[in-house]
Backbone as XML, in Angstrom:
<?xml version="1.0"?>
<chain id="A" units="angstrom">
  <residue number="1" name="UNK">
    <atom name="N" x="116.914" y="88.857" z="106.096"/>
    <atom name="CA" x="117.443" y="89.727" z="107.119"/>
    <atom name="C" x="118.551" y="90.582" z="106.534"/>
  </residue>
  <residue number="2" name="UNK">
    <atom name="N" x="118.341" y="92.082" z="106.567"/>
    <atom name="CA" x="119.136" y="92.478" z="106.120"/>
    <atom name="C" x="120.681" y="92.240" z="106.850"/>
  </residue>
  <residue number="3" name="UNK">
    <atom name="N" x="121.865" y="92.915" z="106.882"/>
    <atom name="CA" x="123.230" y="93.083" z="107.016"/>
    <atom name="C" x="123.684" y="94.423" z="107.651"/>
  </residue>
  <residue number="4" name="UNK">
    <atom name="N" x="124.021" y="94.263" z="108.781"/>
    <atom name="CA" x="124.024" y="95.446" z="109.691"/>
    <atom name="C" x="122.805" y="96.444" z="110.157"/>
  </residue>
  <residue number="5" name="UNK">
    <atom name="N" x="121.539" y="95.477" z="110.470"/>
    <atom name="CA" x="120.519" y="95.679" z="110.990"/>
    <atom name="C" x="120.350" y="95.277" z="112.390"/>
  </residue>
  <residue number="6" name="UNK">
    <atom name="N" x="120.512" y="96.098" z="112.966"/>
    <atom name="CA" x="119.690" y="95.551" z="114.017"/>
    <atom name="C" x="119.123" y="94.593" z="114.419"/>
  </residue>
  <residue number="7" name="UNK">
    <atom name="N" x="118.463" y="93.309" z="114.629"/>
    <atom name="CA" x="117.523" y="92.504" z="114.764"/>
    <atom name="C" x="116.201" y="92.718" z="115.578"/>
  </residue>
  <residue number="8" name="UNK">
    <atom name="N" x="116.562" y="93.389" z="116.134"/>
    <atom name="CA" x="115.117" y="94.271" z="117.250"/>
    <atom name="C" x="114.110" y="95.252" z="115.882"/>
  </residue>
  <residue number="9" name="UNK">
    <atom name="N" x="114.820" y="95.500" z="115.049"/>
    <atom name="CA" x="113.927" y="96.414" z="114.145"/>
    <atom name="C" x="113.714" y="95.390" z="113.058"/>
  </residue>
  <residue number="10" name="UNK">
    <atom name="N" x="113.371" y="94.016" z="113.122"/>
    <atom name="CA" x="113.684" y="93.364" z="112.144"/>
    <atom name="C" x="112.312" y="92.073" z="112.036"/>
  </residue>
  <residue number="11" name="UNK">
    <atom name="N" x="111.184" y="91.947" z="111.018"/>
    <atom name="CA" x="110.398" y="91.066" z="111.669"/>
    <atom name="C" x="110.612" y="89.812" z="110.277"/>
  </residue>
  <residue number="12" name="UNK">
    <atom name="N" x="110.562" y="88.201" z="110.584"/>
    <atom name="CA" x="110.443" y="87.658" z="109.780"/>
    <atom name="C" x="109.171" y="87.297" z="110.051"/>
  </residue>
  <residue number="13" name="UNK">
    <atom name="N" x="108.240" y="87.749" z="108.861"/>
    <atom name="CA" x="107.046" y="87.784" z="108.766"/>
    <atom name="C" x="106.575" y="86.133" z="108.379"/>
  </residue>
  <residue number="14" name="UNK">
    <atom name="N" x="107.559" y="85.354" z="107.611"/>
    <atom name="CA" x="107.284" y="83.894" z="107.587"/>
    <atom name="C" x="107.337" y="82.985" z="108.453"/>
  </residue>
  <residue number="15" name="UNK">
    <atom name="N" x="108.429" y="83.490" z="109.532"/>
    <atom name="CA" x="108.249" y="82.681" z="110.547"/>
    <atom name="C" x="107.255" y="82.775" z="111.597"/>
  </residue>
  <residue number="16" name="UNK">
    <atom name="N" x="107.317" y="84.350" z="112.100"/>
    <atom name="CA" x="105.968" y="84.654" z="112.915"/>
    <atom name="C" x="104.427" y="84.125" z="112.084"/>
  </residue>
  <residue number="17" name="UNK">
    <atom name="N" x="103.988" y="84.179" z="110.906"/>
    <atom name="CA" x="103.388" y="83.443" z="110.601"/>
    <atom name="C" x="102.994" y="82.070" z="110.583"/>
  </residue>
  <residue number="18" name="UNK">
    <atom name="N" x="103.816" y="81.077" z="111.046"/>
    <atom name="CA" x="103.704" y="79.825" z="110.731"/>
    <atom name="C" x="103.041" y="78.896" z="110.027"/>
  </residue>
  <residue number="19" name="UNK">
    <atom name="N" x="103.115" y="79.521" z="108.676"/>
    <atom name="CA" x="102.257" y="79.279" z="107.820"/>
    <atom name="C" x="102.099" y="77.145" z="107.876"/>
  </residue>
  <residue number="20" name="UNK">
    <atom name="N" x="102.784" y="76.447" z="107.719"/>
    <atom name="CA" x="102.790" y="75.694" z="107.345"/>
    <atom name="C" x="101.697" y="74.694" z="108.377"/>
  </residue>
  <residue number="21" name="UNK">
    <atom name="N" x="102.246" y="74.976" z="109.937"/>
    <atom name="CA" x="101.258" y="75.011" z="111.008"/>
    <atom name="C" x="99.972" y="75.518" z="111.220"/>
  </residue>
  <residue number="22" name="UNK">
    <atom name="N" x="99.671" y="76.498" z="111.034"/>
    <atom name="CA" x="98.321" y="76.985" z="111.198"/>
    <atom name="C" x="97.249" y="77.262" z="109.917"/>
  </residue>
  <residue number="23" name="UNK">
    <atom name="N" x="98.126" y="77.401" z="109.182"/>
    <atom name="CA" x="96.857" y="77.210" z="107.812"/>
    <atom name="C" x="96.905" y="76.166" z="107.129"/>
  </residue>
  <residue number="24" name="UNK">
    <atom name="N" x="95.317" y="75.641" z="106.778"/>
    <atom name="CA" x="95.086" y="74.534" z="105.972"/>
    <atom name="C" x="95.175" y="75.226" z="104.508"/>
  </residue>
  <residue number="25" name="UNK">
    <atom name="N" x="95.506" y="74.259" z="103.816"/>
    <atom name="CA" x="95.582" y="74.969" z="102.408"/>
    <atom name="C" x="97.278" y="75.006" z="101.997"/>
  </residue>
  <residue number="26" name="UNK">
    <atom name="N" x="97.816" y="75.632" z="102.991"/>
    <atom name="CA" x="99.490" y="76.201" z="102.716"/>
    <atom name="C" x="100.275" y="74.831" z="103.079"/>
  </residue>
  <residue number="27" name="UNK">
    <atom name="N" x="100.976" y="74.857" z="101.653"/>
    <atom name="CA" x="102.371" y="73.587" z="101.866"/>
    <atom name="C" x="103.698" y="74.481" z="101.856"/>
  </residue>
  <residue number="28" name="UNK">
    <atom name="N" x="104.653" y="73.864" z="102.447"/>
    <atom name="CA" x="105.955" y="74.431" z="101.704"/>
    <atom name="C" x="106.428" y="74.205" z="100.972"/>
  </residue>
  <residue number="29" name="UNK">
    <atom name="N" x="107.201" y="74.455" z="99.681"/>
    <atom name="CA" x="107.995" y="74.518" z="98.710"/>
    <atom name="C" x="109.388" y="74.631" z="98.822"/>
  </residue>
  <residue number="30" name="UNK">
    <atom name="N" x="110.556" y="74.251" z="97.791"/>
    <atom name="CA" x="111.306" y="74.989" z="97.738"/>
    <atom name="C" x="111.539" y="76.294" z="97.233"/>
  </residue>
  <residue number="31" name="UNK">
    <atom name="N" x="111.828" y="77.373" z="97.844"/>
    <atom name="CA" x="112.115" y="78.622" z="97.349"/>
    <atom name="C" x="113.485" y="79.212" z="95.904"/>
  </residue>
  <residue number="32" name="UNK">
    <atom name="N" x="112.810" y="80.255" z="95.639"/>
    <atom name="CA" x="113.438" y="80.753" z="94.351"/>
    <atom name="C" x="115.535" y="80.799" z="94.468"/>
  </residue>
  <residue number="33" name="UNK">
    <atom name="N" x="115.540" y="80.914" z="95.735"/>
    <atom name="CA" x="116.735" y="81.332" z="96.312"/>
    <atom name="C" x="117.224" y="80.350" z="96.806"/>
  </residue>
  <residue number="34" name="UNK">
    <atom name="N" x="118.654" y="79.531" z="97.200"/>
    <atom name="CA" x="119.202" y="78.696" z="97.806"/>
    <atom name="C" x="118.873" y="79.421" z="99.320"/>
  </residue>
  <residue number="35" name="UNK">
    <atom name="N" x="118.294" y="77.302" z="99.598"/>
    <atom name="CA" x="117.992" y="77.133" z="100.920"/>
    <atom name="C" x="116.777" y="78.166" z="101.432"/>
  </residue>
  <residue number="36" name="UNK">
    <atom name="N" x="116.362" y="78.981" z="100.582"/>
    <atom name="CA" x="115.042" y="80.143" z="101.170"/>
    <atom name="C" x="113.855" y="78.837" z="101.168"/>
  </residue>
  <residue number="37" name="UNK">
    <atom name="N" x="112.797" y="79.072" z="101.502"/>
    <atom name="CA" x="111.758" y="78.932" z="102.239"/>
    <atom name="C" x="110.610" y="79.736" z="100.928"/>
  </residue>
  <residue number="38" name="UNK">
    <atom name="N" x="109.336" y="78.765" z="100.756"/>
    <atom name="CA" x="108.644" y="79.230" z="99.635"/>
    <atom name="C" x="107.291" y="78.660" z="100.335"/>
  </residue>
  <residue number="39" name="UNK">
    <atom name="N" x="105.732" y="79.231" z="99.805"/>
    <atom name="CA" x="104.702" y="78.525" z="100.577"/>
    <atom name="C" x="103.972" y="78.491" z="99.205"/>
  </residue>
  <residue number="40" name="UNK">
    <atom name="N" x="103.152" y="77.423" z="98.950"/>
    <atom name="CA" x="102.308" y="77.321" z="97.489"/>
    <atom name="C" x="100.661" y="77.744" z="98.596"/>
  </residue>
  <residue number="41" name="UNK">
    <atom name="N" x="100.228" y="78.130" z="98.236"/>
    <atom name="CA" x="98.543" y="78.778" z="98.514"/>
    <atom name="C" x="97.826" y="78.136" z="97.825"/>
  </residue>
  <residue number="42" name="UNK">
    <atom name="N" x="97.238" y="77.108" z="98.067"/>
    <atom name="CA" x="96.160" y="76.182" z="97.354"/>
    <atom name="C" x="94.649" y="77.290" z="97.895"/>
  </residue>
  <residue number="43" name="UNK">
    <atom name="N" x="94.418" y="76.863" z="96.964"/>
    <atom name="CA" x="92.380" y="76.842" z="96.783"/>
    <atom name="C" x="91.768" y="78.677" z="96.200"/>
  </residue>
  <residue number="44" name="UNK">
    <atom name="N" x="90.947" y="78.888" z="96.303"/>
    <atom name="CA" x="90.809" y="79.914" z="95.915"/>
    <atom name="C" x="90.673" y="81.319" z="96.793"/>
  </residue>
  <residue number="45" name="UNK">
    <atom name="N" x="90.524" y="81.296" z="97.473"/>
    <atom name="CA" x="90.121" y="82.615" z="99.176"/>
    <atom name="C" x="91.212" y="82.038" z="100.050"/>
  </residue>
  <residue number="46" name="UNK">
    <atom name="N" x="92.031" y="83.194" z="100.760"/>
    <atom name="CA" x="92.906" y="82.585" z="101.845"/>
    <atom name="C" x="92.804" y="83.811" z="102.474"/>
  </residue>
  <residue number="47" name="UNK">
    <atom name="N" x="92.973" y="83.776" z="103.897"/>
    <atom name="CA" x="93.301" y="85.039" z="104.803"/>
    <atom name="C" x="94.127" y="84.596" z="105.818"/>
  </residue>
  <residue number="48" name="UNK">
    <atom name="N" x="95.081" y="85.433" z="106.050"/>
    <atom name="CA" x="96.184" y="84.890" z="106.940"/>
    <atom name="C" x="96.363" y="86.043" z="107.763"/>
  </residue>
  <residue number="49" name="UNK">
    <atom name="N" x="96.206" y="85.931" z="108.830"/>
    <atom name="CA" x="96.365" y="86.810" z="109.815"/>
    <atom name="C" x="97.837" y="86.711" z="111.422"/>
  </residue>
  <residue number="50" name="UNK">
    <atom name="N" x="97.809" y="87.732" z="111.418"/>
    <atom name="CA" x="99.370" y="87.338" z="112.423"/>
    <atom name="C" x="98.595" y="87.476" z="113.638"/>
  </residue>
  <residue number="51" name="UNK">
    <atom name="N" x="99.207" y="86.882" z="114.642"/>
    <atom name="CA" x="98.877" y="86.567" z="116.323"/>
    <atom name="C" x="99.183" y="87.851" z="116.967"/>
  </residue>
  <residue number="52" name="UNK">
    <atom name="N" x="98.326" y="88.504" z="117.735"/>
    <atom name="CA" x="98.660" y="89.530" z="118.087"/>
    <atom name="C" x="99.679" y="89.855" z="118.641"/>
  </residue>
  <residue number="53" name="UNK">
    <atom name="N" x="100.711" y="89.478" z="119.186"/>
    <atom name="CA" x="102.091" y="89.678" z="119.594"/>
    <atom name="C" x="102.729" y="90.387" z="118.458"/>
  </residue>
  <residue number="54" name="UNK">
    <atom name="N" x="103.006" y="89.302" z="117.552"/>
    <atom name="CA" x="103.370" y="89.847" z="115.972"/>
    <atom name="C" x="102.570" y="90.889" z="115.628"/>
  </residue>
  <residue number="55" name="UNK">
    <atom name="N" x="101.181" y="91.393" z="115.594"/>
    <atom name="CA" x="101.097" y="92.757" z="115.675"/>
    <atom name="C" x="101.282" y="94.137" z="115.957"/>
  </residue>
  <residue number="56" name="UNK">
    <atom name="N" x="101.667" y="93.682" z="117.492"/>
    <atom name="CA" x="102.268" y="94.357" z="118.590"/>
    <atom name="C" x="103.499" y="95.333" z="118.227"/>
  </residue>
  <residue number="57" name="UNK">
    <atom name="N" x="104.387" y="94.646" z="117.476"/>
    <atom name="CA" x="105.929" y="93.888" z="117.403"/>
    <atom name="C" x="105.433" y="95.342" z="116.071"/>
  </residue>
  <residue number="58" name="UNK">
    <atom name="N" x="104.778" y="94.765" z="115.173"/>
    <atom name="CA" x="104.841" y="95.643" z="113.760"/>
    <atom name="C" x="104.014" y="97.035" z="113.661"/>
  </residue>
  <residue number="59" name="UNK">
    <atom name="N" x="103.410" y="97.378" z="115.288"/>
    <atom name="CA" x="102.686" y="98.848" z="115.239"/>
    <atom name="C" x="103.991" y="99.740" z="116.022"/>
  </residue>
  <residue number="60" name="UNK">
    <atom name="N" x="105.267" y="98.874" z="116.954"/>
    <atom name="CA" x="105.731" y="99.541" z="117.764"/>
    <atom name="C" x="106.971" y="100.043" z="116.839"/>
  </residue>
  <residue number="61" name="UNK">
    <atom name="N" x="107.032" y="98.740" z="115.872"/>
    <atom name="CA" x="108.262" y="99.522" z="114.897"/>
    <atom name="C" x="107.619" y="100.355" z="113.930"/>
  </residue>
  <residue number="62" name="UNK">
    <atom name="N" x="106.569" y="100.693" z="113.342"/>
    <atom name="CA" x="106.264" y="101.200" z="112.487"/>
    <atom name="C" x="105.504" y="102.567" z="112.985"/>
  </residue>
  <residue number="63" name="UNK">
    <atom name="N" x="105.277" y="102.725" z="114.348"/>
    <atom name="CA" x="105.138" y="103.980" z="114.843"/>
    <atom name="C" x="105.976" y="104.846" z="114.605"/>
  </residue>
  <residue number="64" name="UNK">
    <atom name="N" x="105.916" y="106.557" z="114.306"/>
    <atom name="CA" x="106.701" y="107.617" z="113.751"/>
    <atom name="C" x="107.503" y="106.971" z="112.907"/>
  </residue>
  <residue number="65" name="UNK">
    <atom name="N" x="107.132" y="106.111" z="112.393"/>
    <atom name="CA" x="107.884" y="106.504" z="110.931"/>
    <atom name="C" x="107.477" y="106.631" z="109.742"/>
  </residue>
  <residue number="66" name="UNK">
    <atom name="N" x="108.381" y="107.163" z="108.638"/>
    <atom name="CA" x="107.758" y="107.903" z="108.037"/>
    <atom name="C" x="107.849" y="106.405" z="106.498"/>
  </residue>
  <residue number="67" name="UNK">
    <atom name="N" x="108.818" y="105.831" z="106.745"/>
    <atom name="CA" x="109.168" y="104.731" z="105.468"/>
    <atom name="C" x="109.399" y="103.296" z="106.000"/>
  </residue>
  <residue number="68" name="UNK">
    <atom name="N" x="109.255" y="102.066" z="105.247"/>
    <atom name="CA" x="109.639" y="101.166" z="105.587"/>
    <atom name="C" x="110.145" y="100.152" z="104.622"/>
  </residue>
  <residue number="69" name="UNK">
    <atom name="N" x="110.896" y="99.101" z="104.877"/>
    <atom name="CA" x="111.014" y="98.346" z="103.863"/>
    <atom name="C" x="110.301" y="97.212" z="104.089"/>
  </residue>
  <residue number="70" name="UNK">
    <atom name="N" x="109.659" y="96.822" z="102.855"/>
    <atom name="CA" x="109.275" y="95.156" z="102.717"/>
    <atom name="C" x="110.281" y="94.341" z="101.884"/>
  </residue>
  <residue number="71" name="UNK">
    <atom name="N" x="110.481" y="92.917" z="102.049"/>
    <atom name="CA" x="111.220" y="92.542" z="100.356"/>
    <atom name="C" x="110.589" y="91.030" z="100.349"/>
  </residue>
  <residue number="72" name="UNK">
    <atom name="N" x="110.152" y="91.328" z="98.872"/>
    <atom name="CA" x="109.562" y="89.217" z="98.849"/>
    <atom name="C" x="109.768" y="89.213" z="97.391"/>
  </residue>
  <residue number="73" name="UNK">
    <atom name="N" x="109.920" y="88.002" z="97.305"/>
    <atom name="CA" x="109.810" y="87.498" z="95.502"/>
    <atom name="C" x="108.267" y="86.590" z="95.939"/>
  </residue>
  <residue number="74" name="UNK">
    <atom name="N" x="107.640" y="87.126" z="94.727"/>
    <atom name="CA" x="106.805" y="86.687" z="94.379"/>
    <atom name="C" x="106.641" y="86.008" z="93.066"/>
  </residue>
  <residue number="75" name="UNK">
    <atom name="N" x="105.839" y="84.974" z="92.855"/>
    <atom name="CA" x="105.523" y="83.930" z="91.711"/>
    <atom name="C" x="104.035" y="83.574" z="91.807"/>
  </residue>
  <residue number="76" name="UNK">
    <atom name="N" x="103.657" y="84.459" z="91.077"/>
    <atom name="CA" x="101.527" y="84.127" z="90.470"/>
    <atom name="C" x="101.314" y="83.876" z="89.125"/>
  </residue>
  <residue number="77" name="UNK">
    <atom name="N" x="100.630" y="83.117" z="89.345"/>
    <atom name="CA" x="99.201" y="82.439" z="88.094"/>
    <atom name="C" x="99.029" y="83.646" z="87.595"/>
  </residue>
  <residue number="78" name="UNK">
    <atom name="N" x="99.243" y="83.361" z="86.167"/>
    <atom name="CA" x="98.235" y="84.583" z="85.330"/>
    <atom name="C" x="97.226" y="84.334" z="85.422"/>
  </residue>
  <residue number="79" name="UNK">
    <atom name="N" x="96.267" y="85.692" z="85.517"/>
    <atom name="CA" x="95.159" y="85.661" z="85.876"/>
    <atom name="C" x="94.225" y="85.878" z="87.533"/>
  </residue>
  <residue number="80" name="UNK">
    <atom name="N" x="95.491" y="86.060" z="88.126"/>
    <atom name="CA" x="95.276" y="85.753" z="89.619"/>
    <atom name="C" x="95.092" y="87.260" z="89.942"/>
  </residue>
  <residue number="81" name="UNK">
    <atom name="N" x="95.251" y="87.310" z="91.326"/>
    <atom name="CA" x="95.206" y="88.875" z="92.093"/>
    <atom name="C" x="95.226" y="88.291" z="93.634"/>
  </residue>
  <residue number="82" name="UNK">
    <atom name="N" x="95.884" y="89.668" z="94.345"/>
    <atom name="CA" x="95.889" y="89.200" z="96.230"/>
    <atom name="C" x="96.442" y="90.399" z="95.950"/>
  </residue>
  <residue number="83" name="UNK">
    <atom name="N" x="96.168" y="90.144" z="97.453"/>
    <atom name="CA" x="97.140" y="90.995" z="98.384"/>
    <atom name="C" x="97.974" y="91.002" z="98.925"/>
  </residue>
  <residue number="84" name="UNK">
    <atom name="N" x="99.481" y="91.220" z="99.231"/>
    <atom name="CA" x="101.259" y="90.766" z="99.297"/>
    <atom name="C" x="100.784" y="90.810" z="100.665"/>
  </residue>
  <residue number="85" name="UNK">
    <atom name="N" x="100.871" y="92.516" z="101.143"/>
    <atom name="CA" x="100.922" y="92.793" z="102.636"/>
    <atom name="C" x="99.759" y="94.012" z="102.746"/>
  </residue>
  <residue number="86" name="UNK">
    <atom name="N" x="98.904" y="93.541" z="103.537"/>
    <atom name="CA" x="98.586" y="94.928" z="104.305"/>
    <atom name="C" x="98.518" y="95.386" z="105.977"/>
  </residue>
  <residue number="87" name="UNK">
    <atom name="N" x="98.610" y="96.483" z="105.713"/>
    <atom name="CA" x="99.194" y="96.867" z="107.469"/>
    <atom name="C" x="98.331" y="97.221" z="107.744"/>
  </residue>
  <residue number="88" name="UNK">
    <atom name="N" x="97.399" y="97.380" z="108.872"/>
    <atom name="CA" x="96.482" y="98.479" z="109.162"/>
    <atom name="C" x="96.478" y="98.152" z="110.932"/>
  </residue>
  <residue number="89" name="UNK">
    <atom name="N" x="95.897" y="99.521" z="111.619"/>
    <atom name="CA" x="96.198" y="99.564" z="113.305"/>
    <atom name="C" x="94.631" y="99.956" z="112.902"/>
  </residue>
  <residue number="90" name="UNK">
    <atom name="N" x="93.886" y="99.276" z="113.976"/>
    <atom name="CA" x="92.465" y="99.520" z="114.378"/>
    <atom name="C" x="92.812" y="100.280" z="115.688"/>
  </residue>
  <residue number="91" name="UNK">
    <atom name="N" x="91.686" y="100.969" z="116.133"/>
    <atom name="CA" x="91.768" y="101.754" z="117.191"/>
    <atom name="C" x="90.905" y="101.140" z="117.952"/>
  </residue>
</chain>
């Protein structure tokens, strides 16, 4: 969370996820950062999808605008490949 943000313009994408709850496969870890929050992705194919609320939430902030920020540390297997984030609004 950034520091003099707002919180209404603000989504934690790990928690609205609940990764640890709803997907098989995902454990938690400790994270790179004191006290952060880390998820290990077992097996080979994963798709994780947000609950439509949390969709809701990320078409109403991301309407007219023109930039946004993401921020994650990431840690992969050589040899690997995914996808971090993708956004997309179906019509």
């Amino acid at each position: 969370l950034g520091f003099g943000t707002d919180p209404d313009l603000q989504i934690d994408i790990i928690a609205e996820l609940d990764l640890v709850n709803a997907t098989p496969g995902v454990t938690q870890v400790p994270g790179l950062h004191n006290g952060s929050k880390a998820f290990l992705f077992q097996d080979v194919e994963r798709e994780v999808h947000a609950a439509p609320h949390v969709n809701e939430k990320v078409i109403r902030l991301f309407r007219n605008k023109s930039e946004f920020t993401f921020l994650a540390t990431i840690q992969q297997r050589s040899s690997t490949s995914g996808v971090i984030l993708s956004i997309r609004e179906l019509e």
